[in-house]
C-alpha positions as CSV (number, residue, x, y, z in Angstrom):
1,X,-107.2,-19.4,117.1
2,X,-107.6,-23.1,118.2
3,X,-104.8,-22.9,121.2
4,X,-105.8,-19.4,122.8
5,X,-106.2,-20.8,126.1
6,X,-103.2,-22.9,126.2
7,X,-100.8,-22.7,129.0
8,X,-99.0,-25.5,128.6
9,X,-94.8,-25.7,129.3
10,X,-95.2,-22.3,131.0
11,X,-93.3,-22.1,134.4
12,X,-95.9,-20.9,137.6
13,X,-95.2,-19.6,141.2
14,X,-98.8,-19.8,143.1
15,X,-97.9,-18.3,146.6
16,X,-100.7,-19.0,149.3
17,X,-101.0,-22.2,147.3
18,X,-101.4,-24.7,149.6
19,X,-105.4,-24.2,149.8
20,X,-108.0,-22.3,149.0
21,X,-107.9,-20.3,145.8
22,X,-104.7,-20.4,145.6
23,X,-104.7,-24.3,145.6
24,X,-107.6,-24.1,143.2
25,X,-105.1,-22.2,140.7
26,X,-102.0,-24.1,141.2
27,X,-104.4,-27.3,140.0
28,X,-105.9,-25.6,136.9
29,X,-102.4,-24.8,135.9
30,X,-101.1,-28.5,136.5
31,X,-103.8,-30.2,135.3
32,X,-103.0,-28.5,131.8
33,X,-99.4,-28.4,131.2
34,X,-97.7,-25.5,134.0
35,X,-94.7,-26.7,135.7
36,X,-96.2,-25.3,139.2
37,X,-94.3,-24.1,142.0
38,X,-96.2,-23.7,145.0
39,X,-95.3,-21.9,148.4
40,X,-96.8,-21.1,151.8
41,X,-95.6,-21.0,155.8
42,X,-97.1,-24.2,157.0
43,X,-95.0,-27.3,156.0
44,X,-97.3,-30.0,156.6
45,X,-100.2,-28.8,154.6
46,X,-97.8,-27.9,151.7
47,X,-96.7,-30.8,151.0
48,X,-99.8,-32.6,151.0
49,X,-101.1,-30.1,148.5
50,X,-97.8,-31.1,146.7
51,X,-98.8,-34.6,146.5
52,X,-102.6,-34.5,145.7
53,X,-101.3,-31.9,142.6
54,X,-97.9,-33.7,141.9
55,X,-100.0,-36.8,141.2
56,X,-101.9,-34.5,138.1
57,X,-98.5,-33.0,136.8
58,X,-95.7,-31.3,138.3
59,X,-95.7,-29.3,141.5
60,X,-92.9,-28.3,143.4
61,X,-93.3,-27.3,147.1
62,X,-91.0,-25.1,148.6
63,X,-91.9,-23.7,151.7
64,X,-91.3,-19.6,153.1
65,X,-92.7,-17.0,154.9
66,X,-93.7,-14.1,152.5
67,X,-94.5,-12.0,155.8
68,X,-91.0,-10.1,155.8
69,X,-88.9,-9.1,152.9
70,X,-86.2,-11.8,154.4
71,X,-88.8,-14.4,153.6
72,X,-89.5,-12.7,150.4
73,X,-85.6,-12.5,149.5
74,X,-85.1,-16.3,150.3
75,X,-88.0,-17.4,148.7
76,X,-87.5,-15.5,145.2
77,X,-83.6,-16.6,145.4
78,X,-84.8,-20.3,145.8
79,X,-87.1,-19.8,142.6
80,X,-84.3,-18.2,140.5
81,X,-81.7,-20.8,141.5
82,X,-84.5,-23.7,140.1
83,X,-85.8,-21.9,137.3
84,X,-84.0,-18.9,134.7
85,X,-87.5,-18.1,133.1
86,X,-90.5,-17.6,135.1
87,X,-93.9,-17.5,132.7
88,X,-96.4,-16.7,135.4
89,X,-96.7,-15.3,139.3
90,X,-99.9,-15.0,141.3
91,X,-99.4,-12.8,144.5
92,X,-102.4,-14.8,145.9
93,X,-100.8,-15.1,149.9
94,X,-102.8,-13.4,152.2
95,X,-104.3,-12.9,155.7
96,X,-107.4,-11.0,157.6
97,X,-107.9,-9.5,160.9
98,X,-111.0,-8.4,162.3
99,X,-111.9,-6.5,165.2
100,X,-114.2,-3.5,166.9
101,X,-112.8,-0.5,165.0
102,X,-112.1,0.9,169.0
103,X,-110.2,-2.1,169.7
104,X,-108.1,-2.9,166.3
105,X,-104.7,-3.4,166.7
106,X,-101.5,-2.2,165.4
107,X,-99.9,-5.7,164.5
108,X,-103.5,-7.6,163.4
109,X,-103.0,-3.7,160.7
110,X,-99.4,-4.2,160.4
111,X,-99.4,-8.2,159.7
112,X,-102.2,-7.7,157.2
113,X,-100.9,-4.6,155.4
114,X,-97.1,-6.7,155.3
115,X,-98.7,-9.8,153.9
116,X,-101.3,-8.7,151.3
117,X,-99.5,-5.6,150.1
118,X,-95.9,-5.3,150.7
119,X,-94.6,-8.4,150.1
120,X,-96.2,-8.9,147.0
121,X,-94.3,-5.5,145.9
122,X,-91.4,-7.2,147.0
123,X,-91.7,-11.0,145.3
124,X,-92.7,-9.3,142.2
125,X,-89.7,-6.7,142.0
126,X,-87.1,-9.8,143.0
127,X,-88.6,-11.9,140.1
128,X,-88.4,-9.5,137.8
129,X,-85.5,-10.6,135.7
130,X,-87.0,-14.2,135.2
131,X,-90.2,-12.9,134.1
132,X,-88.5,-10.2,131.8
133,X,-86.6,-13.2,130.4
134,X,-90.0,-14.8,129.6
135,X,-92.1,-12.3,128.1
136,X,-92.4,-11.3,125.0
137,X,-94.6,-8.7,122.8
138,X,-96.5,-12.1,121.7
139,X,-96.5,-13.8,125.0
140,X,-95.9,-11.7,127.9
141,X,-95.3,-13.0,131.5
142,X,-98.1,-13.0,133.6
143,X,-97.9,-11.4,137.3
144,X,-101.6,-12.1,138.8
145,X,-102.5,-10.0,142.3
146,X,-105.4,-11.9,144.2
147,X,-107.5,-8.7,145.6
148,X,-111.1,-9.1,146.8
149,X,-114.7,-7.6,146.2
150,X,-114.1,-6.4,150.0
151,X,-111.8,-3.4,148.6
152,X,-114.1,-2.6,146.2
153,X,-117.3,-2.3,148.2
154,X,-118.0,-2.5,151.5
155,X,-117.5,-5.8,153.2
156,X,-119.9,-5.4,156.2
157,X,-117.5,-7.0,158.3
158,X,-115.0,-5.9,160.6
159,X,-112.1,-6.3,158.8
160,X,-110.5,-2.7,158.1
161,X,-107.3,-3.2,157.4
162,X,-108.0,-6.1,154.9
163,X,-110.6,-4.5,152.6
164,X,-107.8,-1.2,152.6
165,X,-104.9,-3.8,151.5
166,X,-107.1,-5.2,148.5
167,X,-107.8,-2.0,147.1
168,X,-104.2,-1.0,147.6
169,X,-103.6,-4.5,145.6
170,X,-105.7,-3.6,143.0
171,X,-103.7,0.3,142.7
172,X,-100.8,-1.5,142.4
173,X,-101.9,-3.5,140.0
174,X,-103.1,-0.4,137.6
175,X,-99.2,1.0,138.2
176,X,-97.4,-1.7,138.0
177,X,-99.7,-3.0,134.9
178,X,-98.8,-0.2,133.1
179,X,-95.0,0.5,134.1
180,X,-94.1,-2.8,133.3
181,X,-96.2,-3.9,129.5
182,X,-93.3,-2.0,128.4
183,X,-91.1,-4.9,129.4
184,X,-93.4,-8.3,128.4
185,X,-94.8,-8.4,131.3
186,X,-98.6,-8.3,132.0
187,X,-100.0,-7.3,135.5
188,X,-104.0,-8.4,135.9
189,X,-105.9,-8.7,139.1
190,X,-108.1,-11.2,139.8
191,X,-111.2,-9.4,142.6
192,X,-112.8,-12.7,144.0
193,X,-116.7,-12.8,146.0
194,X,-116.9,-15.9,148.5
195,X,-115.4,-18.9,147.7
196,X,-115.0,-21.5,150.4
197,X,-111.9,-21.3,152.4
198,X,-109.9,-21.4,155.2
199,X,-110.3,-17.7,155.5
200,X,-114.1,-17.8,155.2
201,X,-114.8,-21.2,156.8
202,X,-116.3,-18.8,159.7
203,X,-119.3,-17.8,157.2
204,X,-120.0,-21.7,155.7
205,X,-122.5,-22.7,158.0
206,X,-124.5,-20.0,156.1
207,X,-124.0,-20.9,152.8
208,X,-126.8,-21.7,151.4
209,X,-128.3,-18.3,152.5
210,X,-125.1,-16.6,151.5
211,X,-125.3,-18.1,147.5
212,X,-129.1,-17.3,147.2
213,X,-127.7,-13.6,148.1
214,X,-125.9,-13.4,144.6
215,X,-127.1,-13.3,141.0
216,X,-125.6,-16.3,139.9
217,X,-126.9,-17.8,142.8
218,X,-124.1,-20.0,144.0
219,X,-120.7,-19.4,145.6
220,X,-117.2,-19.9,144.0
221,X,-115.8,-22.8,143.1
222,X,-112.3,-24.3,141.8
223,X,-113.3,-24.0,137.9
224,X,-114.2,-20.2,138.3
225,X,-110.6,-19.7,139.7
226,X,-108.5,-21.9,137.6
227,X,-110.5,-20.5,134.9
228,X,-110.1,-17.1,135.1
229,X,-106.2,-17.1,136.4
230,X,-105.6,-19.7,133.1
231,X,-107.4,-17.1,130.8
232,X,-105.4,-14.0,132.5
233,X,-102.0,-16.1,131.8
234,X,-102.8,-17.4,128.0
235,X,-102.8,-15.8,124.8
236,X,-106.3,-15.0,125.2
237,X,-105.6,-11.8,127.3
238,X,-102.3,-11.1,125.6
239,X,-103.4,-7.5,125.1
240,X,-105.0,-7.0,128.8
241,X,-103.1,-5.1,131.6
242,X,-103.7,-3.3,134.7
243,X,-107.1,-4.5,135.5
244,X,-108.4,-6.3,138.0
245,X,-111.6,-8.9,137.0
246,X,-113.9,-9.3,139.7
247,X,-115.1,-12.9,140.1
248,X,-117.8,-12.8,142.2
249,X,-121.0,-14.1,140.8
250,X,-122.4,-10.4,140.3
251,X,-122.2,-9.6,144.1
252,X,-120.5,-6.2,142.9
253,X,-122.7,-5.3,140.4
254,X,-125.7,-6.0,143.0
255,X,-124.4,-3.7,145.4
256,X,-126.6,-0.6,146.3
């Protein structure tokens, strides 16, 4: 039982993974052993990510938009045509809106709803034959679907159409956890609380008050990611499947 945590020489696509949680996986898989393919819209920011990583192990930027299936086709096409066995997938691309529910709008719904539930349908039905081809019974790909504590409780912010997408994510993931065991291939979810980000840089000037709000008593950081994505894609959760783990430094469990 010495290596039940080991990941290394397995094959990873990290989408969103040029910062933020997803950049926090895409590390804790490089730094021990993944061959890491990372992917996002902007160029610029990709490839620095590529660099900082690439200098820890290997990462391999390739750049898309996952917000239309077209993106999603070309994207999944490029990571087939570089790789025949694909070990590990996190869905962790994303994106918010917020507004007055009078005054929310059809494409701030529409662009979140495409993003965060649709086209991680779509990327994980188009890389389906590389991850059937490596899973096993043993050692079963991993697909991993970045929801959020926000579509399990009630976020308190304006954001409607996200905290419905994240518990959509986390449906999908029951379904598509249990359809597709059959075939090697593990579905987990991964629910996080706040960790600092792009998306929440809005909300850090309150930090400190924020942290002393949960039980732990301190946001997320990049171990609590890597960790729990590298335990989800290891032989230590080789029998775990359609659930979702919520990482949130018991901000659930403290609800009301």
């Amino acid at each position: 039982m010495k290596n039940l945590f080991n990941v290394s020489g397995k094959v990873a696509v990290v989408t969103g993974g040029s910062r933020g949680i997803g950049a926090m996986i895409a590390r804790g898989f490089v730094e021990n052993g993944v061959k890491t393919y990372i992917t996002a819209r902007k160029e610029e920011e990709l490839r620095a990510t590529e660099r900082e990583l690439g200098a820890l192990g290997q990462c391999i930027a390739i750049p898309s938009d996952l917000s239309t299936v077209a993106g999603v086709t070309a994207f999944a096409a490029a990571i087939t045509a570089a790789e025949e066995r694909l070990h590990i997938l996190v869905n962790n691309a994303g994106a918010t809106w917020g507004a007055e529910i009078d005054d929310f709008p059809e494409s701030g719904w529409d662009k979140t709803m495409d993003l965060n539930v649709k086209s991680l349908f779509f990327l994980t039905q188009q890389l389906l034959p590389a991850l059937r081809a490596a899973g096993s019974k043993d050692d079963p790909a991993r697909v991993i679907n970045i929801g959020s504590i926000n579509g399990i409780t009630h976020p308190h912010m304006k954001n409607y159409a996200y905290s419905a997408s994240k518990a959509a994510v986390h449906q999908l993931t029951r379904h598509l956890g249990a359809d597709l065991a059959p075939q090697g291939i593990n579905v987990n979810g991964i629910a996080p609380g706040f960790f600092p980000s792009k998306m929440t840089a809005h909300l850090l000037p309150h930090e400190a008050q924020m942290a002393a709000g949960f039980p732990c008593g301190r946001l997320g950081n990049a171990e609590d990611a890597a960790g729990t994505a590298i335990y989800l894609c290891s032989r230590a959760s080789a029998w775990v499947t359609g659930h979702t783990l919520v990482l949130d430094g018991g901000a659930v469990a403290n609800a009301g």
